[in-house]
OpenMM code with the backbone's topology and positions (N, CA, C; nanometers):
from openmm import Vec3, app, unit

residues = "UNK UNK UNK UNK UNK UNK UNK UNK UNK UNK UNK UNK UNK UNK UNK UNK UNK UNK UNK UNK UNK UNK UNK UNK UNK UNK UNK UNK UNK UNK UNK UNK UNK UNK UNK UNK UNK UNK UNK UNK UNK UNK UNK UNK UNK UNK UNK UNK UNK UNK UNK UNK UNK UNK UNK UNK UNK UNK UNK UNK UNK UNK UNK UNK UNK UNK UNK UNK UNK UNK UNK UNK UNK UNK UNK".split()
positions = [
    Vec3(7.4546, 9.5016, 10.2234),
    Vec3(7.5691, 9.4275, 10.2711),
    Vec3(7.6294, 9.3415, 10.1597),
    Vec3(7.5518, 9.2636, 10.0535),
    Vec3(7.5827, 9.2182, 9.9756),
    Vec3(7.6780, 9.2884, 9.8593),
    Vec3(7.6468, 9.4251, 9.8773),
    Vec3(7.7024, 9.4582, 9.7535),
    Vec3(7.8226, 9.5296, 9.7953),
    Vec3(7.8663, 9.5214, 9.9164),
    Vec3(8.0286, 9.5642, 9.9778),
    Vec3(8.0758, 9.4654, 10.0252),
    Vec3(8.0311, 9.2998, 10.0287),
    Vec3(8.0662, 9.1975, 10.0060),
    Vec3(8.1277, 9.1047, 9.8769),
    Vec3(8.0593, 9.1611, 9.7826),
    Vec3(8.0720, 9.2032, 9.5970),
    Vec3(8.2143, 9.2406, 9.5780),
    Vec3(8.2285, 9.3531, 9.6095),
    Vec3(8.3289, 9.4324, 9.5875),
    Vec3(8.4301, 9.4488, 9.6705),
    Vec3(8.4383, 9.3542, 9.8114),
    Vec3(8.5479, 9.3012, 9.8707),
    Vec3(8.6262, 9.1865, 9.7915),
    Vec3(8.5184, 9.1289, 9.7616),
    Vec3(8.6176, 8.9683, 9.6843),
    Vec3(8.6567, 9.0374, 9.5875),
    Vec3(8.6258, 9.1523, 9.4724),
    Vec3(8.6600, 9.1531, 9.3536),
    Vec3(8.7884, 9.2499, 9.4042),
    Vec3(8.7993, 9.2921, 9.4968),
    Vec3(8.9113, 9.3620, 9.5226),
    Vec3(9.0443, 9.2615, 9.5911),
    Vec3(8.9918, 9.1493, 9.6341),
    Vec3(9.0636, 9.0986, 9.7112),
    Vec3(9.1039, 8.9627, 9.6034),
    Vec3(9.0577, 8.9739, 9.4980),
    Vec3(9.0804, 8.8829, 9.3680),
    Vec3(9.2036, 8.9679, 9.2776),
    Vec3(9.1753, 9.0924, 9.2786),
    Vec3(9.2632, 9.2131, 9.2000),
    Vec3(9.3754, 9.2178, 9.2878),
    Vec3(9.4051, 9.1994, 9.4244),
    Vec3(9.5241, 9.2443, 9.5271),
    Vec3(9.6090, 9.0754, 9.5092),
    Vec3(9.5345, 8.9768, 9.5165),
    Vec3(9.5632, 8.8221, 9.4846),
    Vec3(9.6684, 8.8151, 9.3729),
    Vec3(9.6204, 8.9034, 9.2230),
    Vec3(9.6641, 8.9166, 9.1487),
    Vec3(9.8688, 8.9657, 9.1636),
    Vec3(9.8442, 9.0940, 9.2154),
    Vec3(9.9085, 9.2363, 9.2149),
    Vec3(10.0276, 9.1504, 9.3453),
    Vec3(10.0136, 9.0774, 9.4770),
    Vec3(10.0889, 9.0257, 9.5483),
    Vec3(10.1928, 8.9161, 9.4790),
    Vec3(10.0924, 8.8136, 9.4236),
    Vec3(10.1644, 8.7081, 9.3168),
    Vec3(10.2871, 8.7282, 9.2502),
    Vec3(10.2591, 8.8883, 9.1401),
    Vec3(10.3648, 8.8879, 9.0637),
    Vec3(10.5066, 8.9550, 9.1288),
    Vec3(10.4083, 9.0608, 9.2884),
    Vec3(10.5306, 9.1267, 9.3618),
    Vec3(10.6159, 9.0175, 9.4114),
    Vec3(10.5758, 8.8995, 9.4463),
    Vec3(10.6823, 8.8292, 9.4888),
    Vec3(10.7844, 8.7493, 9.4216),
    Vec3(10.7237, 8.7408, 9.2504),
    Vec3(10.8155, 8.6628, 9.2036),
    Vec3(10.9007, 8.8099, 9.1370),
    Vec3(10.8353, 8.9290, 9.1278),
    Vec3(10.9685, 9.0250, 9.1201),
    Vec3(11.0483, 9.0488, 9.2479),
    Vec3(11.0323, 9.0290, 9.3753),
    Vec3(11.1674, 9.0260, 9.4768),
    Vec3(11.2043, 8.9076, 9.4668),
    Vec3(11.1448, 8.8125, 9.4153),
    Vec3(11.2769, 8.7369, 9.4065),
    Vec3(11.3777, 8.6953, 9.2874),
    Vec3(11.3769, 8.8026, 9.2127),
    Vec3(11.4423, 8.8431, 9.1269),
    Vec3(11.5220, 8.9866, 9.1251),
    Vec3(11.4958, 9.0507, 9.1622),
    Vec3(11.5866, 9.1525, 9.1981),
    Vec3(11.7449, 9.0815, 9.2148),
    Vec3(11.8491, 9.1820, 9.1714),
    Vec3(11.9751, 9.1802, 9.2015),
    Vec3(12.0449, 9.2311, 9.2647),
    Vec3(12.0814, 9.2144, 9.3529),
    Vec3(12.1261, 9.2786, 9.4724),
    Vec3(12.2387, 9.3738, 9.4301),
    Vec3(12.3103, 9.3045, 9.3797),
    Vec3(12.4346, 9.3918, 9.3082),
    Vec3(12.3914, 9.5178, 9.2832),
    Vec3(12.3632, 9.4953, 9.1994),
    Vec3(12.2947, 9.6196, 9.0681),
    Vec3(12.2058, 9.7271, 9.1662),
    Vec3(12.0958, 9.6661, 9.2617),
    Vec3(12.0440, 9.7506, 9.3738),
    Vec3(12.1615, 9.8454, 9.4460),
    Vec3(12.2594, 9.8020, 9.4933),
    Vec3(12.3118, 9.8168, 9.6107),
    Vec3(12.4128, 9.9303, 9.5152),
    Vec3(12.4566, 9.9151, 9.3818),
    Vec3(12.5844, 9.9814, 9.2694),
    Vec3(12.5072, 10.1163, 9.2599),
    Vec3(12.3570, 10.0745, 9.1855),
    Vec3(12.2702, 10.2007, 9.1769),
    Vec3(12.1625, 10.1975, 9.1555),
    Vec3(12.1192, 10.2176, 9.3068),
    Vec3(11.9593, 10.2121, 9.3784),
    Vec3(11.8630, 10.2634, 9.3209),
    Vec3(11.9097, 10.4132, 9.3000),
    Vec3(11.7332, 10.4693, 9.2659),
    Vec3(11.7102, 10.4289, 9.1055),
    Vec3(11.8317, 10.4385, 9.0040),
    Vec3(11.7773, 10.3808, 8.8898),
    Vec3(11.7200, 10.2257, 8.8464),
    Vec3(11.8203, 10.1707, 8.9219),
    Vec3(11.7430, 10.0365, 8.9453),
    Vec3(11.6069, 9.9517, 9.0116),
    Vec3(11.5833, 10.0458, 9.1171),
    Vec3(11.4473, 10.0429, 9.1471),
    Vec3(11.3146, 10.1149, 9.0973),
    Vec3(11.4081, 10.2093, 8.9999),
    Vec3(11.2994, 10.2920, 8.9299),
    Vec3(11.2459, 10.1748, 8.7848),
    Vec3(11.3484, 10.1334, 8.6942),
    Vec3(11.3578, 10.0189, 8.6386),
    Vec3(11.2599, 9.9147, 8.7006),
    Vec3(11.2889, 9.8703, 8.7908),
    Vec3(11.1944, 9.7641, 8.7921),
    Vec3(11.0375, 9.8315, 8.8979),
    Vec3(11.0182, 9.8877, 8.9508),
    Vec3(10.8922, 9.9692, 8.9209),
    Vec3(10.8294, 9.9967, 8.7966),
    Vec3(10.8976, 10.0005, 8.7159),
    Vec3(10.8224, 10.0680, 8.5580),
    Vec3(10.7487, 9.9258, 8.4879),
    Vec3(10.8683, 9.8154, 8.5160),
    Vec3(10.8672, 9.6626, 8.4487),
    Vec3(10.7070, 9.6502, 8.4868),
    Vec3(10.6721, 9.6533, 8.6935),
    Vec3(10.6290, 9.5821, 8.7581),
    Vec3(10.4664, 9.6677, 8.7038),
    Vec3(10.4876, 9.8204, 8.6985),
    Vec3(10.3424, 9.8765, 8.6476),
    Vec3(10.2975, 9.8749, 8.4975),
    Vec3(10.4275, 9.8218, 8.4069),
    Vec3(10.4040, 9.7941, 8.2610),
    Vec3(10.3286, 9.6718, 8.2541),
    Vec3(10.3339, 9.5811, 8.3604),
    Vec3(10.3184, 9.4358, 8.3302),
    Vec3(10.1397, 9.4277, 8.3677),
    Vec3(10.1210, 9.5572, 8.5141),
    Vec3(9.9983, 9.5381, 8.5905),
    Vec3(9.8951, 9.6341, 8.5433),
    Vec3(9.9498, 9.7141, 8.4221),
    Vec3(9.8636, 9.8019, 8.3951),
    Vec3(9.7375, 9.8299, 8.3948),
    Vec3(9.6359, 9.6517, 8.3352),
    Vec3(9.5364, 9.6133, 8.3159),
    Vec3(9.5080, 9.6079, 8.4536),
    Vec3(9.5490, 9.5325, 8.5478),
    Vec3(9.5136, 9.5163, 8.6751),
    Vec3(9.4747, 9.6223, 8.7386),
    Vec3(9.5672, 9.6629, 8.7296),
    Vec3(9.5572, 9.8036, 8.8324),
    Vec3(9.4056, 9.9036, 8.7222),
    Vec3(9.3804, 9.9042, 8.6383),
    Vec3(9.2703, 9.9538, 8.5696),
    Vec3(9.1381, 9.9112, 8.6055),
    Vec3(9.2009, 9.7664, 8.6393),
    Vec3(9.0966, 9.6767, 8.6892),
    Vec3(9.0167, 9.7531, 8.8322),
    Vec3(9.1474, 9.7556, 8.9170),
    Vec3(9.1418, 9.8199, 8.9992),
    Vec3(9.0470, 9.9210, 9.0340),
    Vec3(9.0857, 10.0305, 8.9546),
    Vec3(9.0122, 10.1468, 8.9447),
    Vec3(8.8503, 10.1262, 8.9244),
    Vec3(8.8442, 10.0646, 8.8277),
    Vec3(8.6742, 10.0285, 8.8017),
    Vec3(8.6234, 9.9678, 8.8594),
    Vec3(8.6890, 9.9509, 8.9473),
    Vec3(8.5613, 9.8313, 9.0949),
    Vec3(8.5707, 9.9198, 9.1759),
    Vec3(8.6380, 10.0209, 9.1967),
    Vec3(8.6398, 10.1047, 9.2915),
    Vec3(8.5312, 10.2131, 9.2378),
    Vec3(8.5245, 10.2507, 9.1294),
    Vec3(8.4509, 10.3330, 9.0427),
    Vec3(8.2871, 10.2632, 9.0493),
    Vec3(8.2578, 10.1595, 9.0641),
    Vec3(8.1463, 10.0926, 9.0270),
    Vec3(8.1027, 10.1070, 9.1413),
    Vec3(8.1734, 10.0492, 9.2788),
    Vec3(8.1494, 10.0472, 9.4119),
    Vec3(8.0944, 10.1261, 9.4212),
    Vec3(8.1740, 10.2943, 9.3927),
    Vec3(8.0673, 10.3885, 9.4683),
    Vec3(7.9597, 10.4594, 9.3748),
    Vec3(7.9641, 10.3741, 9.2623),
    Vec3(7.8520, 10.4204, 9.1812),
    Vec3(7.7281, 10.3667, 9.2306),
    Vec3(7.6975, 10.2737, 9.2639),
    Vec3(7.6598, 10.1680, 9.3530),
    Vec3(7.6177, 10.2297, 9.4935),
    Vec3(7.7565, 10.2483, 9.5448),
    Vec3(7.6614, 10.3082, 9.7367),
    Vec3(7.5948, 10.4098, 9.6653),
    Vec3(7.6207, 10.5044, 9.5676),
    Vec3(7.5475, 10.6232, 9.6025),
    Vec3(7.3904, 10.6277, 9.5403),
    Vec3(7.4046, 10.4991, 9.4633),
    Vec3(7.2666, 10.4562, 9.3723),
    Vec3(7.1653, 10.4126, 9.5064),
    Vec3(7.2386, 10.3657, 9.6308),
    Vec3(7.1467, 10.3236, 9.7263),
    Vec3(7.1028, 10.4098, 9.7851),
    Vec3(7.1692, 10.5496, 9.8039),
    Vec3(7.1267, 10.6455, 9.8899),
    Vec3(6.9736, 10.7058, 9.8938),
] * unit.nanometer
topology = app.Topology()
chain = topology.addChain("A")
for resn in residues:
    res = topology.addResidue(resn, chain)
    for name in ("N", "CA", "C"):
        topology.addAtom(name, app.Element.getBySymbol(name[0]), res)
């Protein structure tokens, strides 16, 4: 139990992260520019938002990677 308790907080420390910066990118978005031309502009700042989280989101991956290195070490 402890060790999917482990790897809840470290996931829920990594999502802490990843919410933070989503909100200070909507509230930056330009509506204009959205509304003139959508898909390039949201493609644009998608790229910004995974250039910036890259590490995170890597982060990501390796707690997820460890996790089940982990359950299956218990089996």
């Amino acid at each position: 139990m402890a060790l999917v308790l482990q790897h809840l907080n470290r996931v829920d420390n990594i999502q802490k992260t990843i919410d933070d910066s989503a909100e200070k990118i909507l509230e930056q978005i330009d509506l204009n520019k959205l509304l003139e031309n959508t898909k390039p502009y949201l493609e644009s700042v998608a790229t910004a938002f995974l250039s910036q989280h890259r590490d995170t989101i890597r982060d990501g991956l390796k707690a997820g990677k460890d996790f089940a290195d982990k359950v299956v070490q218990t089996i």
